[in-house]
C-alpha positions in Angstrom: -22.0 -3.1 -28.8 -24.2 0.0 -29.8 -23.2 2.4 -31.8 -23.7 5.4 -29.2 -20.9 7.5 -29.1 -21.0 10.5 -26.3 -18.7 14.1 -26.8 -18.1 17.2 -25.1 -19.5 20.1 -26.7 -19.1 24.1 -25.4 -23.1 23.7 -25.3 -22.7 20.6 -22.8 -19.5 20.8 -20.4 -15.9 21.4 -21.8 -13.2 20.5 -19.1 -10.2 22.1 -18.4 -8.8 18.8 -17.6 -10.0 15.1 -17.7 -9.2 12.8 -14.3 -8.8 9.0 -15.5 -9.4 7.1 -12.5 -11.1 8.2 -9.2 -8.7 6.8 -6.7 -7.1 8.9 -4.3 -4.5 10.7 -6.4 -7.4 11.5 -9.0 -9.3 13.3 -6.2 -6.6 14.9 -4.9 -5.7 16.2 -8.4 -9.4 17.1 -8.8 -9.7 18.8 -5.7 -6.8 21.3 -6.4 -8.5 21.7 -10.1 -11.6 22.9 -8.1 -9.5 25.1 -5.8 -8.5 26.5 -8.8 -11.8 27.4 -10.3 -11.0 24.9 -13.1 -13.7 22.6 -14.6 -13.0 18.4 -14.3 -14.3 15.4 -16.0 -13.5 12.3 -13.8 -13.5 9.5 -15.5 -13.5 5.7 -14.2 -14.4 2.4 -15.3 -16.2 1.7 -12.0 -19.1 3.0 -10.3 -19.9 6.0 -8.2 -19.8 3.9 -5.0 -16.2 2.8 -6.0 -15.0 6.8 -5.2 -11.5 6.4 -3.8 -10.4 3.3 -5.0 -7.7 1.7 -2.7 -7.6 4.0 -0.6 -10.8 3.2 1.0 -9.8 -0.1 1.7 -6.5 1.0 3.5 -5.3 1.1 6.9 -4.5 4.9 6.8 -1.0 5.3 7.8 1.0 8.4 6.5 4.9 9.0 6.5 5.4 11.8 8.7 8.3 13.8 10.1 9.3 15.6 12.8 5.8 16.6 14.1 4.3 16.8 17.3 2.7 13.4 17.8 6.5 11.9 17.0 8.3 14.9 19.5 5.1 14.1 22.4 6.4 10.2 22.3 10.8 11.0 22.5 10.9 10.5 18.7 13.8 12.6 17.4 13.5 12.8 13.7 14.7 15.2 11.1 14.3 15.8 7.2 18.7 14.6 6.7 17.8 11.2 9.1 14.2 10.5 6.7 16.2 11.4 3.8 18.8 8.9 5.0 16.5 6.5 5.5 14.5 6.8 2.3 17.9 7.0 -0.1 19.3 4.2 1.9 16.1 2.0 1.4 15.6 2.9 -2.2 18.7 1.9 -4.0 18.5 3.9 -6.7 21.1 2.7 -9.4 19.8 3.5 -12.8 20.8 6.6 -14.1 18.2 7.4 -16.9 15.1 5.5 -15.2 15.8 6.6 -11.6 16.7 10.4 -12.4 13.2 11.7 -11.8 12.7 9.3 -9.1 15.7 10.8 -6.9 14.0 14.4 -7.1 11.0 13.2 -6.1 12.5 11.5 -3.3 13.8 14.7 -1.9 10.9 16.8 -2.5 8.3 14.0 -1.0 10.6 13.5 2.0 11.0 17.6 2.2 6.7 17.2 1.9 6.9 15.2 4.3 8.5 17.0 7.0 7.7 20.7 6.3 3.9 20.8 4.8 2.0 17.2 4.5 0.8 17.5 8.4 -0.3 21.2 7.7 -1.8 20.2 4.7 -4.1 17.3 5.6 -5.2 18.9 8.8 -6.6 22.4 6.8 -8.8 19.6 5.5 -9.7 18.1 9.0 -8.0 14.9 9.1 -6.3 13.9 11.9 -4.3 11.0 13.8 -4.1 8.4 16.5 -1.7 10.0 19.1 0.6 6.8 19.0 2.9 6.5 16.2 3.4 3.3 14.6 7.0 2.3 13.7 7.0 0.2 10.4 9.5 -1.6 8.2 12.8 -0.9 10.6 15.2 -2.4 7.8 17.9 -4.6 7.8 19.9 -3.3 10.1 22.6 -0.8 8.8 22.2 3.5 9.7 22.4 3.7 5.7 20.9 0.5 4.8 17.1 0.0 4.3 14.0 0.9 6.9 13.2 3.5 9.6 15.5 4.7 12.0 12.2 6.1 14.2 8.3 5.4 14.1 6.9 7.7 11.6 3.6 5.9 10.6 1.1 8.6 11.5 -2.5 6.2 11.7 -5.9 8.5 10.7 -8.3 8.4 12.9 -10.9 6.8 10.5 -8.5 5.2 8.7 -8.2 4.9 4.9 -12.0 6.1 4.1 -11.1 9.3 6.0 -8.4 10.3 3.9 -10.6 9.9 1.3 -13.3 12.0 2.7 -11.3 14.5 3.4 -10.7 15.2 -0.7 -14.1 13.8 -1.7 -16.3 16.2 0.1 -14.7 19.1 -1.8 -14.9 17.5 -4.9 -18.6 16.5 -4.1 -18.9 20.3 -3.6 -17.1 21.0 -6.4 -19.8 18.8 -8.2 -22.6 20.2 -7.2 -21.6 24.0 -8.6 -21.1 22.4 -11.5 -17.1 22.5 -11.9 -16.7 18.6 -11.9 -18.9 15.9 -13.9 -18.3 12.1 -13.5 -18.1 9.4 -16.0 -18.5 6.8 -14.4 -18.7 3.4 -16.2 -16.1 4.8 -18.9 -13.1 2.6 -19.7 -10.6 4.6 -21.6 -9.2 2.8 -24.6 -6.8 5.0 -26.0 -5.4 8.8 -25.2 -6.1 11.2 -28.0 -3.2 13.4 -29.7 -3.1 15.9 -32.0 -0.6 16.3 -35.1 2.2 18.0 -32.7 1.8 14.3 -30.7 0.1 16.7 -27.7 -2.7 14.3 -25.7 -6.0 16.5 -26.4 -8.5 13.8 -24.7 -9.5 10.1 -24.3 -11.4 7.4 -26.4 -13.1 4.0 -25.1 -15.7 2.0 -24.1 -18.9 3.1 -22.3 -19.7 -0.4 -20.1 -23.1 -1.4 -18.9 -24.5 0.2 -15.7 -23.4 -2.2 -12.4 -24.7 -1.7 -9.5 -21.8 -3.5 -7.3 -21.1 -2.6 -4.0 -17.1 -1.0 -3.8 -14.6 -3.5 -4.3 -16.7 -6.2 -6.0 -16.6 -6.9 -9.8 -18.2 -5.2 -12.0 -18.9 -6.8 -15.9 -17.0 -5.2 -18.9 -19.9 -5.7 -21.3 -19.4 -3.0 -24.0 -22.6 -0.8 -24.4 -21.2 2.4 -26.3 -18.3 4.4 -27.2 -17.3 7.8 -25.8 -14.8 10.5 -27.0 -13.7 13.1 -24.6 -11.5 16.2 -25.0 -9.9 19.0 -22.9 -6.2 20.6 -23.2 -5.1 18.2 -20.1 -5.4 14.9 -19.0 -4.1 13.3 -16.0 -4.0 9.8 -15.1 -4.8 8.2 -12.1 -5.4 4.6 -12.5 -3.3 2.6 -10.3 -1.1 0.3 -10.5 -1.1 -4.0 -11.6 -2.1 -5.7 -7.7 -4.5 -7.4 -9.6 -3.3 -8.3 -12.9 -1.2 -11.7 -12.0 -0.2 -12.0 -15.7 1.1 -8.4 -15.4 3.2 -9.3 -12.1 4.3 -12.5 -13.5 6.0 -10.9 -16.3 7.5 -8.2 -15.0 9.2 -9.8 -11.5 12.2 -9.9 -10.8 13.8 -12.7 -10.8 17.2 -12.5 -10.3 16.5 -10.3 -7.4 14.1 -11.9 -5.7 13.9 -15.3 -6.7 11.3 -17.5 -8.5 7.5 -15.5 -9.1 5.4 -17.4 -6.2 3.1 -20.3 -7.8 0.4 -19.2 -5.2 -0.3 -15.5 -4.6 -3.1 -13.8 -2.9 -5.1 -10.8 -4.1 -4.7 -7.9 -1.6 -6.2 -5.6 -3.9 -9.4 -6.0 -6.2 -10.0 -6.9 -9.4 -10.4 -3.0 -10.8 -6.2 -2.5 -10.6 -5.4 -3.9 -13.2 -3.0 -2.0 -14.4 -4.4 -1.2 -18.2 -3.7 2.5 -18.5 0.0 2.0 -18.1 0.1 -0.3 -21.8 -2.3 2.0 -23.2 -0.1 5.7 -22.1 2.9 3.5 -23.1 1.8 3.1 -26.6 0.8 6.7 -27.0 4.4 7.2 -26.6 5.0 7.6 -22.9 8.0 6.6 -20.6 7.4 3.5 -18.6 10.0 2.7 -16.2 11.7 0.6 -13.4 8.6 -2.1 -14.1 10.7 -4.6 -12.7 10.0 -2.7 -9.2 6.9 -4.0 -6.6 5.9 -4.3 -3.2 4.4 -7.2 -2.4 3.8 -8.5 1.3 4.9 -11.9 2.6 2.3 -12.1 5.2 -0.2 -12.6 3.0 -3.7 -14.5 4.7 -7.0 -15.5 3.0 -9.9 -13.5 4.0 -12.5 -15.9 6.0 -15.3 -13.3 5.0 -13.8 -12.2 1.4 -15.1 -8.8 -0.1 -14.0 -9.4 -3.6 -13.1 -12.5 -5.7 -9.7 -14.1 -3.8 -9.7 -11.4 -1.3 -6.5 -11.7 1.0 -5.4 -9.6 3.3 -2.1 -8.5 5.1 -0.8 -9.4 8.7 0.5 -6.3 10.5 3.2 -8.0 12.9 4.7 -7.2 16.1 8.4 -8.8 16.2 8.0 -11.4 18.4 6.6 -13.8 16.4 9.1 -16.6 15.0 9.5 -17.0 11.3 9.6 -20.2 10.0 10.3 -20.8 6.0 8.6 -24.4 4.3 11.0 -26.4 5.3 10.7 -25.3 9.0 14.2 -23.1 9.1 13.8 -19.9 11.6 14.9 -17.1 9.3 18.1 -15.2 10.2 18.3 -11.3 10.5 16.8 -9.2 9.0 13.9 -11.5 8.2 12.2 -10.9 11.2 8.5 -9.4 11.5 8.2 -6.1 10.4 12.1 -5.4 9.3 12.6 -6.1 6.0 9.8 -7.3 3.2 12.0 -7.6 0.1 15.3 -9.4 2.0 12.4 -11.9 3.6 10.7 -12.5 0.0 14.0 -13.3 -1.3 14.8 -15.8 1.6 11.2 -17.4 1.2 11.7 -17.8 -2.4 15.4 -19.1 -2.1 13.3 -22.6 -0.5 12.2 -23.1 -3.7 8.4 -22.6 -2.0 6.3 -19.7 -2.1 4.8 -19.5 1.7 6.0 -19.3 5.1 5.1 -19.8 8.9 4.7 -17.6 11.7 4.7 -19.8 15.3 3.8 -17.5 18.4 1.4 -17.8 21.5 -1.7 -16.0 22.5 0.5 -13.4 24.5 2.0 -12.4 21.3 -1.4 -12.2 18.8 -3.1 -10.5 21.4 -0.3 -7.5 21.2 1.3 -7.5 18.0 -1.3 -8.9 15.4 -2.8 -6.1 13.6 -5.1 -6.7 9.9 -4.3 -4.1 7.0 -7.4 -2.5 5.2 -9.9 -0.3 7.0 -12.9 -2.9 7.4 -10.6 -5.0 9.5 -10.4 -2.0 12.4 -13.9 -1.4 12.8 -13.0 0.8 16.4 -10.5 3.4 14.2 -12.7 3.4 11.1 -15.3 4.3 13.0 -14.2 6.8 14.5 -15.4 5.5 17.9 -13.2 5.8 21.0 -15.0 4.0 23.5 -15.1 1.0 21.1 -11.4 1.6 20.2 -10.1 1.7 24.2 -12.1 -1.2 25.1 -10.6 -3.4 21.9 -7.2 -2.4 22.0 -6.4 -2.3 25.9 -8.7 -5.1 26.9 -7.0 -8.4 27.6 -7.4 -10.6 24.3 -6.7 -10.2 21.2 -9.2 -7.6 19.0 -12.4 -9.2 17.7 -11.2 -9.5 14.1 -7.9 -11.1 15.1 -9.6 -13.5 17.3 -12.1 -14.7 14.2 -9.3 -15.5 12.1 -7.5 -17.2 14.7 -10.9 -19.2 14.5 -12.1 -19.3 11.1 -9.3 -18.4 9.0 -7.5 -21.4 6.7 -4.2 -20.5 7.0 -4.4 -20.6 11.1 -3.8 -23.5 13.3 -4.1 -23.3 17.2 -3.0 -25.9 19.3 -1.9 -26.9 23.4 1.2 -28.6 22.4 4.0 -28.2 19.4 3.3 -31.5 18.4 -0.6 -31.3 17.9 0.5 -27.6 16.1 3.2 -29.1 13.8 0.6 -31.9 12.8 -1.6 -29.2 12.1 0.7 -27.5 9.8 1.6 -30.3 8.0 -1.9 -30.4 7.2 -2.1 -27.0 5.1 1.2 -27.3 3.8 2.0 -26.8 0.2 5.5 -28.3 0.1 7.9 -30.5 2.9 6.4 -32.1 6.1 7.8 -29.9 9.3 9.9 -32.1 11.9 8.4 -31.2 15.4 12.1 -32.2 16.9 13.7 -30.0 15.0 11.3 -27.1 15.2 11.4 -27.5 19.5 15.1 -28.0 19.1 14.5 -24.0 17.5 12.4 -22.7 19.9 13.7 -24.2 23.0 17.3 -22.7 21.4 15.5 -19.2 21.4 13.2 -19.8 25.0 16.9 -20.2 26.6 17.6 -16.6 25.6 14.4 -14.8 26.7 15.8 -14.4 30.4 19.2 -13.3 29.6 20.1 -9.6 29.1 23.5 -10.0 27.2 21.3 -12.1 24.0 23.3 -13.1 21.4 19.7 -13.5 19.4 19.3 -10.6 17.3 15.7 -11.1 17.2 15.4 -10.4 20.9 17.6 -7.8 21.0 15.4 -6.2 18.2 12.3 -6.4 21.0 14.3 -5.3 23.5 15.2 -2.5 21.8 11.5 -1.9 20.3 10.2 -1.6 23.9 12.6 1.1 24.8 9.3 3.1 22.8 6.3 4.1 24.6 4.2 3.2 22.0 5.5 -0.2 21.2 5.9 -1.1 25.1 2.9 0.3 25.6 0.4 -1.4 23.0 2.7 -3.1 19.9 5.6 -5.4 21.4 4.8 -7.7 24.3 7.1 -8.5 26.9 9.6 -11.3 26.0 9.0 -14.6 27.3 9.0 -18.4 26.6 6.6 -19.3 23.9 6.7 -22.6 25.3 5.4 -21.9 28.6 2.0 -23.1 29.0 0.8 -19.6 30.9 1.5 -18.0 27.3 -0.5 -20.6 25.2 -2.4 -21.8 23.1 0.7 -22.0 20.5 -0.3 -20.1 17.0 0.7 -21.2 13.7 0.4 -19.4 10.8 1.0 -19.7 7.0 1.9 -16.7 5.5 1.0 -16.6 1.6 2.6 -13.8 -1.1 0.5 -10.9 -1.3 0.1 -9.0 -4.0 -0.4 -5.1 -3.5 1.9 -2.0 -5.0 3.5 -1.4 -8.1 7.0 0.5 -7.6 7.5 2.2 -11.2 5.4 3.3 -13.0 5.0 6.0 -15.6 7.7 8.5 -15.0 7.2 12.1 -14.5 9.0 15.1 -13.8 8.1 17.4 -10.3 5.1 18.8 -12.0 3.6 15.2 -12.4 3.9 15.9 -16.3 4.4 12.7 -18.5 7.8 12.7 -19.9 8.9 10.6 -23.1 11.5 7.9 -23.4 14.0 10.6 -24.8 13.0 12.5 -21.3 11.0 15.6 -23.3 7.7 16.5 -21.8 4.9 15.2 -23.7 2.4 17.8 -23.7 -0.8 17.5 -22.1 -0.3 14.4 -20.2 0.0 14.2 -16.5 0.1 11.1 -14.2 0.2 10.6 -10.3 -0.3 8.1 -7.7 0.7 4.5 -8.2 0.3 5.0 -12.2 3.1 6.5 -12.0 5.3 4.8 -10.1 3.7 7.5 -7.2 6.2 9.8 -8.1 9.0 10.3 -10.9 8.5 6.2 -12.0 9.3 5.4 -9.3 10.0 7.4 -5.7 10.2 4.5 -3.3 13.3 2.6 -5.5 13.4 -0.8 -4.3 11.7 -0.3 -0.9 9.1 1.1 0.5 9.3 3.3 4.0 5.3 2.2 4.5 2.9 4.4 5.2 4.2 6.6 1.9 1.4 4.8 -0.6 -1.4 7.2 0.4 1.2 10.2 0.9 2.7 9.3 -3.0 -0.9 10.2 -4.2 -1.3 12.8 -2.0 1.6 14.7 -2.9 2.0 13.5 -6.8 -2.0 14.3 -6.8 -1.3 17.6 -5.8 1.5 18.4 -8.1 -0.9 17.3 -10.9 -4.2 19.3 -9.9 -1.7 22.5 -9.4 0.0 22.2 -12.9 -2.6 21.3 -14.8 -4.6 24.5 -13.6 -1.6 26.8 -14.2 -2.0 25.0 -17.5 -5.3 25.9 -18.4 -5.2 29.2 -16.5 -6.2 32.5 -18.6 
């Protein structure tokens, strides 16, 4: 490594505030900066075309309530019902890690309902007019999940939410009130002899011209030493690091970490920013908390190294675990991640199976991450009418159905089961006693009195326009030949969101283990926890991971320019 050492100087460009990590709460932070008339050094260890982060490679959604779109479909929804909801899903049961977590729950849910909509569209985002209805729970009014649809789709998906903030900041660039460093791994935060951050110190890596998401060398070419009276960071959380997950899950509340887990995120969040503001004497709590996803499948055209992706289900499907048991309530598609990780890992195996028919993949399979919905990315109606209402499933369903490993299509149960026995990791499936299932469950279809609390969930589900009309099929035999082929699927562990995080009080300032501020440090998005260490608990509401940086971003960019104001 070279010697080279870069600094700010008054001569050169002397921030206001230094962004670590160019994700989405790092531009939203930067944006408000900007707004503010404050100057920004961004900071990140990847390349320019990696502006975003995550973000870009999400599906979109955003936790909304009580707005128009919900109130056009029947939706009744309030701030006290989302409130509900959110405290009943989150748990929250420790009294020193949790106490900053519990305001932010409030104040995000009051966000939520009373400015986010408002917000975004001054910026000129918008939304699909449907309103998606993700993670219902388990089944209790004060128990976990959503009592109404509230996921609010962009039209253009994740890279539009980015755009919206990046534009600005682009601007912001260009009149010389933000500079990037990009290429720049920070090594350590700076602080004075009051214990005050006054900068950052690392590693200046060799130029890579990757395309986003790919990975990009760490060979060391130089040093760097930065300072301004604020820093925030940005960096996101450990979906990458699997040493990191692996020794941090929990255990005795989920089960055994899975052997085999998928990357759903790439190799860039790795999560080094949370050791390295922990040692400089910040509070990092509730580590213990995550979101991974249990419908976890290998991408058949991988961007990154191991990239896997997420199946967004309808609730027809039946869910199988290894050793070919249908999963009771509230394990069903869609309802309740955490409770069905815990009942996948209780097997003592670390995957699961979906079984369905063409009827059902061709209504309620939807792929996470924007470059899996080409039509809503794009932007492009004609292309988004044609794929969504058209009979068969949407092109990039229907080439994993083809190509993808962990899929197996077949005309009958038998040649199916032999096919899943083929890419099974553990205990060879009986086809008798997986019929004797389904047949049990195929009796029920035609009877309006179900004792099957997975039908009755459908049933229910289609009493919504927007499911009935383009998310939950019609119930019916997935034995009947008219509905075939039959579909299996194994469902792998995905690994995606960090749930704490650094904690943080309402003005996303860093807060100490002894819960004092520690001056000059700010952190939002999933670095810190995306709120407080931790604003989702124990569960996640979905559509709340973009919104977390959104609305911790904001807090940041806002405080750190009242900050540094004259």
């Amino acid at each position: 490594m070279s010697s080279t050492t870069e600094q700010t100087s008054e001569g050169d460009f002397a921030p206001d505030a230094i962004v670590v990590g160019a994700g989405l709460a790092g531009l939203v932070a930067t944006h408000e900066l900007v707004l503010a008339g404050r100057k920004v050094l961004v900071i990140d260890q990847e390349n320019r075309a990696n502006l975003g982060g995550q973000a870009s490679w999400s599906l979109g959604g955003l936790f909304l309530v009580d707005t128009p779109e919900q109130r056009r479909l029947g939706i009744k929804d309030s701030f006290e019902l989302a409130l509900q909801d959110w405290l009943g899903s989150a748990g929250f049961d420790r009294e020193d890690e949790d106490r900053m977590a519990r305001e932010w729950a409030r104040a995000y849910v009051r966000f939520a309902t009373d400015e986010k909509r408002d917000y975004m569209r001054a910026l000129g985002w918008r939304s699909t007019p449907v309103v998606g209805w993700a993670e219902r729970g388990g089944g209790l009014a004060d128990g976990h999940g959503n009592s109404v649809p509230r996921f609010h789709l962009t039209w253009g998906t994740g890279p539009e939410v980015v755009r919206v903030f990046l534009e600005p900041v682009l601007a912001g660039e260009a009149k010389g009130l933000v500079r990037f460093a990009f290429r720049h791994q920070v090594d350590e935060l700076v602080t004075d002899d009051s214990g005050a951050v006054t900068g950052v110190r690392g590693t200046v890596l060799a130029p890579s011209d990757t395309e986003r998401g790919f990975a990009s060398n760490r060979d060391a070419v130089g040093d760097f030493s930065f300072a301004a009276p604020t820093v925030l960071v940005s960096s996101g959380g450990i979906g990458h690091a699997h040493d990191l997950i692996r020794r941090n899950w929990p255990t005795e509340r989920l089960g055994p970490c899975p052997e085999t887990m998928i990357s759903g995120v790439p190799a860039y969040v790795d999560g080094r920013m949370l050791g390295i503001s922990e040692s400089a004497g910040a509070a990092l709590v509730n580590r213990d908390r995550m979101w991974h996803y249990t419908e976890g499948i290998m991408n058949w055209d991988p961007v990154w190294p191991d990239h896997a992706i997420r199946i967004i289900p309808g609730p027809s499907s039946l869910w199988f675990d290894a050793t070919g048991i249908r999963m009771p309530a509230p394990c069903f598609p869609g309802f309740d991640t955490n409770e069905t990780m815990k009942r996948i890992l209780s097997t003592g195996y670390d995957y699961s199976w979906f079984v369905l028919d063409q009827s059902i993949i061709e209504k309620e399979f939807a792929l996470s991450g924007s470059e899996q919905n080409p039509d809503i990315t794009g932007k492009d109606l004609k292309l988004t009418l044609r794929s969504r209402l058209a009979k068969g499933a949407p092109g990039p369903v229907e080439a994993f159905k083809e190509h993808g490993v962990d899929f197996v299509v077949a005309d009958s149960l038998a040649e199916l089961v032999a096919g899943m026995n083929k890419i099974a990791r553990g205990p060879r499936l009986d086809v008798a006693e997986l019929e004797r299932q389904i047949v049990a469950r195929d009796r029920e279809v035609g009877n309006p009195f179900t004792k099957d609390a997975q039908i009755a969930a459908i049933t229910n589900a289609r009493k919504y326009f927007g499911d009935r009309a383009g998310r939950v099929v019609k119930p019916h035999r997935i034995l009947d030949p008219a509905h075939g082929p039959l579909i299996a699927v194994r469902l792998n562990v995905l690994t995606r969101k960090t749930l704490g995080g650094l904690q943080t009080d309402l003005d996303s300032q860093v807060l100490r283990p002894d819960g004092t501020v520690f001056d000059g440090l700010y952190a939002a998005g999933e670095v810190a926890g995306f709120g407080g260490g931790g604003v989702h608990g124990y569960n996640a509401l979905e559509g709340t991971f973009l919104g977390g940086c959104i609305f911790s971003g904001r807090a940041a960019g806002r405080a750190m320019a009242a900050a540094t104001g004259s």
